[in-house]
C-alpha positions in Angstrom: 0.0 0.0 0.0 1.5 3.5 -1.2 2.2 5.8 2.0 -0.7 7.1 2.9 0.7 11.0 3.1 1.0 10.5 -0.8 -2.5 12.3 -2.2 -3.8 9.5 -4.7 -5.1 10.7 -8.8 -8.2 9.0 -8.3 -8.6 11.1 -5.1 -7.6 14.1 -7.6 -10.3 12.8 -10.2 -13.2 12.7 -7.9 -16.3 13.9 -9.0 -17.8 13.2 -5.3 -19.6 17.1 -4.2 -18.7 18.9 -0.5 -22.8 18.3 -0.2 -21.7 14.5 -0.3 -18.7 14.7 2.4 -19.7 11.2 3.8 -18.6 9.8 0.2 -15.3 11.6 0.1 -13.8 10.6 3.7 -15.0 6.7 3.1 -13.5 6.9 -0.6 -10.0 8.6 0.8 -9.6 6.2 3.4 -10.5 2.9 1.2 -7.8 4.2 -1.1 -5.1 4.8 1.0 -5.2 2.1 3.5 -5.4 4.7 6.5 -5.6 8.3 7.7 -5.8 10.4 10.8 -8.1 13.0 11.0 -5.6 15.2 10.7 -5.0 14.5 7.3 -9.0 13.9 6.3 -9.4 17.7 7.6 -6.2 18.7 5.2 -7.4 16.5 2.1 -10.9 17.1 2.2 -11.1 20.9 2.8 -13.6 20.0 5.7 -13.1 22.2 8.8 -12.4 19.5 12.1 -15.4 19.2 13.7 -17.3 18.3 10.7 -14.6 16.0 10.1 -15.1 14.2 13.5 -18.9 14.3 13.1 -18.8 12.4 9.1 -16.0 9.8 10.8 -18.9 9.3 13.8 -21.5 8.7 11.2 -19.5 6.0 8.9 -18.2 4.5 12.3 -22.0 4.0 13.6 -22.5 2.5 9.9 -19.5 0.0 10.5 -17.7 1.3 7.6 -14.7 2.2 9.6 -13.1 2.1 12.6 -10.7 4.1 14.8 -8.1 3.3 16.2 -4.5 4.9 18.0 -1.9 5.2 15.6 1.3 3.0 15.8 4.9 3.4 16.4 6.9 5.4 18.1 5.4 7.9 21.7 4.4 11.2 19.4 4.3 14.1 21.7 0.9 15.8 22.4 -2.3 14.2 21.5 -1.8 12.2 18.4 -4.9 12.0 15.9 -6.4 9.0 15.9 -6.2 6.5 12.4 -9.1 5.8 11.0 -9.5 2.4 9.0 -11.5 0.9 6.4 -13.1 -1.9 7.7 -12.2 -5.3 6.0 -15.5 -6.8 6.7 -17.3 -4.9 4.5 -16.5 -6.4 1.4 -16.6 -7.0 -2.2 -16.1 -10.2 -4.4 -14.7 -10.2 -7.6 -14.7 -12.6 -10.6 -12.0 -12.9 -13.5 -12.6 -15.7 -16.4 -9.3 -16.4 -18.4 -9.1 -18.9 -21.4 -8.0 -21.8 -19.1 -9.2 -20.8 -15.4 -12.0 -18.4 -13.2 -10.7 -17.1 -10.5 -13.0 -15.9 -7.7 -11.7 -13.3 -4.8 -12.9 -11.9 -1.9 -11.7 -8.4 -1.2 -12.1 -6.2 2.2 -12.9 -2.5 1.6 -9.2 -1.1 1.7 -8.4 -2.9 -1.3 -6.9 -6.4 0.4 -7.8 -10.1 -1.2 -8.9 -11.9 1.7 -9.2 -15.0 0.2 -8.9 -16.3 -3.7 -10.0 -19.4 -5.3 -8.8 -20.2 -8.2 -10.5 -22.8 -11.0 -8.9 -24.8 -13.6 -11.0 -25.4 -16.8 -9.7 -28.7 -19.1 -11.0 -25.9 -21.7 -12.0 -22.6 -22.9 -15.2 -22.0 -20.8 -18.5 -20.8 -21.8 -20.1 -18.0 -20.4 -23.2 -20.1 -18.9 -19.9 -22.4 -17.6 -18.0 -19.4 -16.3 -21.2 -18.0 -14.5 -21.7 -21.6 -13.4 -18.4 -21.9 -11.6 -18.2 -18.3 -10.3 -21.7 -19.3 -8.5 -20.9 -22.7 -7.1 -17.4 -21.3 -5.3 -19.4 -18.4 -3.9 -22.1 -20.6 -2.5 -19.6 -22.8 -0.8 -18.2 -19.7 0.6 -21.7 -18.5 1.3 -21.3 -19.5 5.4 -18.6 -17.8 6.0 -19.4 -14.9 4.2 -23.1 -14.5 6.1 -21.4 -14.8 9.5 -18.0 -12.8 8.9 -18.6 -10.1 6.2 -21.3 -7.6 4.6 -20.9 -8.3 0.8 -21.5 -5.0 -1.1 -21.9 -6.9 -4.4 -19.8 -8.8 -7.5 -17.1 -7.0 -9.8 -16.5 -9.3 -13.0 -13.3 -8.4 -14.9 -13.3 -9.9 -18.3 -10.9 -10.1 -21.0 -13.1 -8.0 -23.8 -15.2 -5.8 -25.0 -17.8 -5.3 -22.0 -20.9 -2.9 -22.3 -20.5 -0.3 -19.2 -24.3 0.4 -18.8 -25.6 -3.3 -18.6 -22.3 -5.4 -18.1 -23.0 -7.1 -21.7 -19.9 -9.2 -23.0 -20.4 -7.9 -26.7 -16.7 -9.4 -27.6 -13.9 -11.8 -25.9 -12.1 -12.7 -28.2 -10.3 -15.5 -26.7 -13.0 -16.6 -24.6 -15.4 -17.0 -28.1 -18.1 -14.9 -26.0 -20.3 -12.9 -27.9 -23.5 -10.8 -26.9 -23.4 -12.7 -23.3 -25.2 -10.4 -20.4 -23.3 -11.5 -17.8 -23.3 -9.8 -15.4 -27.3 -10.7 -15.5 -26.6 -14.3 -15.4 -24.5 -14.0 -12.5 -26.6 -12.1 -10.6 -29.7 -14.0 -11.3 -27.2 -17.2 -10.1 -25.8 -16.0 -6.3 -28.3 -13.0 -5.0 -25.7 -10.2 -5.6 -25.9 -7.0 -7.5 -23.5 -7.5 -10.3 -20.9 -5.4 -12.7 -19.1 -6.3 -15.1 -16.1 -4.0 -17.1 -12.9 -5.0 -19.3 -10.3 -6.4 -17.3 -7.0 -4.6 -18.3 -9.4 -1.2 -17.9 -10.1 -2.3 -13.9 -6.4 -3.1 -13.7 -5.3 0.2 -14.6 -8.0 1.9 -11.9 -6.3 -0.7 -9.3 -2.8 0.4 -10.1 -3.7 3.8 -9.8 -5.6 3.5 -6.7 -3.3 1.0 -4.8 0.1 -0.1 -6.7 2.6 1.6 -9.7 0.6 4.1 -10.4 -0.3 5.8 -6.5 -0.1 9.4 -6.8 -0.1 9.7 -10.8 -3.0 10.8 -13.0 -1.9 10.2 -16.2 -1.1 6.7 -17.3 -0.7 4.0 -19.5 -1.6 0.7 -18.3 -0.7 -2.2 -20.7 -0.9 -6.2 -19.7 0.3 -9.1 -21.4 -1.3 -12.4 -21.0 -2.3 -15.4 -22.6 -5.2 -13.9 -23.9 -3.6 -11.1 -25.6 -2.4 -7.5 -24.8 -5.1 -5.2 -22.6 -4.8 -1.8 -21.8 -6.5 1.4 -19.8 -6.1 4.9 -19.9 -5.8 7.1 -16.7 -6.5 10.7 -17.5 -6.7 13.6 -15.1 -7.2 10.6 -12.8 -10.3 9.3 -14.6 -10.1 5.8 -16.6 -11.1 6.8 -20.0 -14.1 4.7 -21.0 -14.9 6.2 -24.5 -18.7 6.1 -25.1 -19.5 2.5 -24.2 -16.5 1.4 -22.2 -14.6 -0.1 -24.8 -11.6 2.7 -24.5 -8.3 1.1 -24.0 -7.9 -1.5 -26.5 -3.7 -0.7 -27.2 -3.5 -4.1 -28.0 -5.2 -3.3 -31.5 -2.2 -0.5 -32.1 -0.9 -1.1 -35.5 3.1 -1.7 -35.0 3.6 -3.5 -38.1 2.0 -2.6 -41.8 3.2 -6.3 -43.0 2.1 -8.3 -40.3 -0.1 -11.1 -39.6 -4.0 -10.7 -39.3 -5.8 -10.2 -36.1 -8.7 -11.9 -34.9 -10.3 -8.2 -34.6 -9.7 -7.9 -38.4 -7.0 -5.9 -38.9 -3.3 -6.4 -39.5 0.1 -6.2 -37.6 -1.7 -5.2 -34.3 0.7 -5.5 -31.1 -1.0 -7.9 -29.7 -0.5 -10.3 -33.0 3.6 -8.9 -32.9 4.1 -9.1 -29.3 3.0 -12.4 -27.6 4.0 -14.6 -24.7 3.9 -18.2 -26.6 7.0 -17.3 -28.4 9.0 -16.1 -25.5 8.0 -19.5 -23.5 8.9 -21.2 -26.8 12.5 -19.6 -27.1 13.1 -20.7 -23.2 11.5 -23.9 -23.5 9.1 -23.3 -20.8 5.5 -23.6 -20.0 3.1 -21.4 -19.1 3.5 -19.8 -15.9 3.9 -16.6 -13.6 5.4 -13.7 -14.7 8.0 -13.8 -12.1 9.1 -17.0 -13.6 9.3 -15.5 -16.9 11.5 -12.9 -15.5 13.8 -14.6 -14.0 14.3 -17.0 -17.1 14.6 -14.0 -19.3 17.7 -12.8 -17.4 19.3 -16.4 -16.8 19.3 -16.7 -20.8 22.5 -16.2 -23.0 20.5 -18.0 -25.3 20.9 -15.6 -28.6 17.3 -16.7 -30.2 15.6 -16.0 -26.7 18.0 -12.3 -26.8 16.5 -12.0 -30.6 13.0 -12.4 -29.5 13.3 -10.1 -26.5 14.8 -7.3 -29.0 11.9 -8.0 -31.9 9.0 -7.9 -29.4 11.0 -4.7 -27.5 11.3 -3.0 -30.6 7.3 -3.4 -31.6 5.9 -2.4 -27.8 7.8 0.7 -28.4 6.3 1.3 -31.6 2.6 1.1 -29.7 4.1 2.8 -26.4 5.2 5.6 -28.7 1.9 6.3 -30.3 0.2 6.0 -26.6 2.9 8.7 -25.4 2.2 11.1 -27.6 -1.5 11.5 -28.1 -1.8 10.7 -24.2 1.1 12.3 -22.8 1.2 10.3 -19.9 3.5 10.6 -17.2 4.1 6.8 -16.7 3.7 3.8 -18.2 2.9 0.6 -16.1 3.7 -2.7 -17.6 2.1 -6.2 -16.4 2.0 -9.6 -17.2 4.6 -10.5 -19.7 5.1 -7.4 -20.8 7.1 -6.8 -17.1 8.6 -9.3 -18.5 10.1 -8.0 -21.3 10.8 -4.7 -19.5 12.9 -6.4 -17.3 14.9 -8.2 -19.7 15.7 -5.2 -21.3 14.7 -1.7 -19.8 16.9 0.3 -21.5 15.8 -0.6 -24.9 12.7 -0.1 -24.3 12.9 3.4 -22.8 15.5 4.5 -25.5 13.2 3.3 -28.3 10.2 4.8 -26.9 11.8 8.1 -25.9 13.4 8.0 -29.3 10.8 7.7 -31.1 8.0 9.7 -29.1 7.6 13.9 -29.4 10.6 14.9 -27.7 8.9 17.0 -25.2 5.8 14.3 -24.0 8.9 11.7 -24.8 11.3 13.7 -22.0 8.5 13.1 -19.3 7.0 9.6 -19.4 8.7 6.9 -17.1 8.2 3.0 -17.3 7.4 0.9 -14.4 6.5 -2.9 -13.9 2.6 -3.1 -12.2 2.8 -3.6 -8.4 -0.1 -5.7 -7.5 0.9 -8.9 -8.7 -1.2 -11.8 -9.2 -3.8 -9.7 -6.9 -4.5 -7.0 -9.6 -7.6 -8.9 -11.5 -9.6 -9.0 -8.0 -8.4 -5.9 -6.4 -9.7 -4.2 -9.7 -13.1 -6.3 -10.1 -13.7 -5.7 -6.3 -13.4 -1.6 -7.0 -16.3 -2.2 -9.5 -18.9 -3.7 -6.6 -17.3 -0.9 -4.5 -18.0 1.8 -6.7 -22.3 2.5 -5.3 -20.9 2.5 -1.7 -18.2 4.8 -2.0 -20.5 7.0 -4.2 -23.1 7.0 -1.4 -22.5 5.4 2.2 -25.5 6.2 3.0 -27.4 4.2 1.1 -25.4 0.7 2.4 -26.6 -1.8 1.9 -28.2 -1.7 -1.7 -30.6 -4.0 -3.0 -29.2 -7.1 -4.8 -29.5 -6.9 -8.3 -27.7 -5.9 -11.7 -26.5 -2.4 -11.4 
């Protein structure tokens, strides 16, 4: 968790009124882990009292909690922390080509617990929906005596419909037209969302990993499935007008290159891909940090070709996303970290190199923080999203949203 002096962009993006003060403290302190009252009276604008009194109300609501602060004696009266409270949580489904993995995450942004399920084959949505269900009515105990769910985030590797949480295309999942979102919530009880999954990654690495404290960003993840991406602007994630915004992995990088399954040609996802780099190591499929650390125990020349071809073609795509988004970092997951780390200062050369010199002379590259967490922690902030908006209104009615 970033430090929590350290403003966050998606505290800088908030659209959340003074009228709705209740919404701001909960949503500063779910973001950054903790913060004395000191500092809710400094971020918020709010003069103390009325600070105390909106802390009292969420408190009542068991939304958060209070609690001395630790370390070292502090002279004088130290301002007491106040916490997000764990049990008030979120759960958060991701379907990948060979898996679903289902989370539980506390408000704060911590996985609590994760689950995940093999499939012997691409699921369907109905089977997806199917799983998701069955491992959150075996966790349907604990989570009635422990925990006050706030609803279910779905992060899915396509196109996704923001309004009605429609899978209109994955790709690599063969899912077309599938509401499900719907499905899900017609399955377990829960209000349901569903969004693209590298767009909810980049929202979770601005709110809790790489990207803490910066509101302009690239996000960009490799995976089996292909290369996702998510734009943070002025702290906002830019959705575009149906939520589809994002898709870097459909950057032309080369005009002779093989088709894509989206229909055009020499995309970056069709250029830059995991299977060869496994390939060139002899490997199977596995975690990133694996990947790394074969990458830099190679002298292997074909595996320190490949690193250089797919290097050169992510800076092609990073180039164009520097200059018409003039971000001030990149964050790289998945394989692309990967890459990265075999060869950072390649790919920061090429892309400064290449890029308008003066948007060029600001971005920096980082690898994504979260880990193997991201997909939930990113999910979960979509089931989160009607509570931080309005506390108040907690609990909501289950239901699609």
């Amino acid at each position: 968790m970033p430090a929590t002096s350290k403003l966050h962009a998606a505290d800088l993006g908030t659209d959340v009124s003074r009228s709705n003060s209740p919404a701001r403290i909960l949503t500063l302190v779910h973001h950054h882990g903790s913060l004395s009252r000191a500092q809710l009276t400094r971020l918020t604008g709010l003069n103390r009292s009325t600070v105390s009194v909106l802390i009292a109300a969420l408190t009542a609501q068991g939304l958060v909690y209070e609690a001395a602060p630790e370390g070292e004696a502090q002279v004088g009266r130290p301002s007491p922390q106040v916490h997000p409270n764990p049990a008030i949580a979120a759960l958060a489904v991701n379907p990948e080509i060979d898996a679903v993995t289902i989370g539980l995450v506390g408000l704060g942004g911590r996985v609590l617990t994760k689950v995940r399920y093999p499939t012997e084959r691409i699921p369907t949505a109905a089977e997806a929906v199917n799983i998701a269900a069955a491992v959150i009515a075996g966790m349907r105990g604990e989570l009635d005596a422990k925990y006050r769910v706030v609803g279910v985030g779905v992060a899915v590797p396509g196109l996704v419909t923001a309004v009605d949480g429609v899978v209109r295309h994955a790709p690599h999942l063969d899912w077309r037209n599938e509401p499900v979102a719907a499905m899900l919530a017609a399955a377990t009880g829960y209000r349901v969302r569903a969004a693209n999954d590298a767009s909810l990654a980049a929202e979770a690495e601005m709110m809790f990993g790489a990207g803490a404290g910066i509101a302009n960003l690239v996000y960009l993840n490799g995976g089996a499935s292909g290369i996702g991406g998510g734009i943070i602007a002025d702290g906002r994630l830019l959705k575009g007008v149906s939520g589809y915004a994002g898709e870097i992995g459909h950057t032309l990088v080369r005009s002779d290159g093989t088709s894509c399954h989206c229909g055009a040609f020499g995309c970056l996802e069709t250029e830059v891909r995991r299977a060869p780099l496994l390939e060139a190591l002899a490997l199977d499929a596995g975690e990133p940090a694996e990947l790394v650390r074969a990458l830099g125990g190679s002298a292997d020349p074909a595996v320190t070709a490949e690193v250089h071809r797919q290097v050169a073609h992510l800076a092609t795509a990073l180039r164009n996303a520097v200059n018409i988004f003039n971000p001030e970092a990149v964050v790289l997951d998945g394989f692309l970290a990967a890459l990265y780390a075999a060869a950072p200062e390649q790919l920061l050369a090429a892309v400064t190199a290449q890029s308008m010199r003066e948007p060029g002379s600001e971005v920096t590259i980082h690898p994504a923080a979260l880990g193997a967490d991201l997909m939930m922690v990113g999910a979960a902030e979509l089931a989160f999203a009607a509570l931080l908006a309005d506390p108040a209104g907690f609990p909501g009615e289950a239901g699609v949203s």
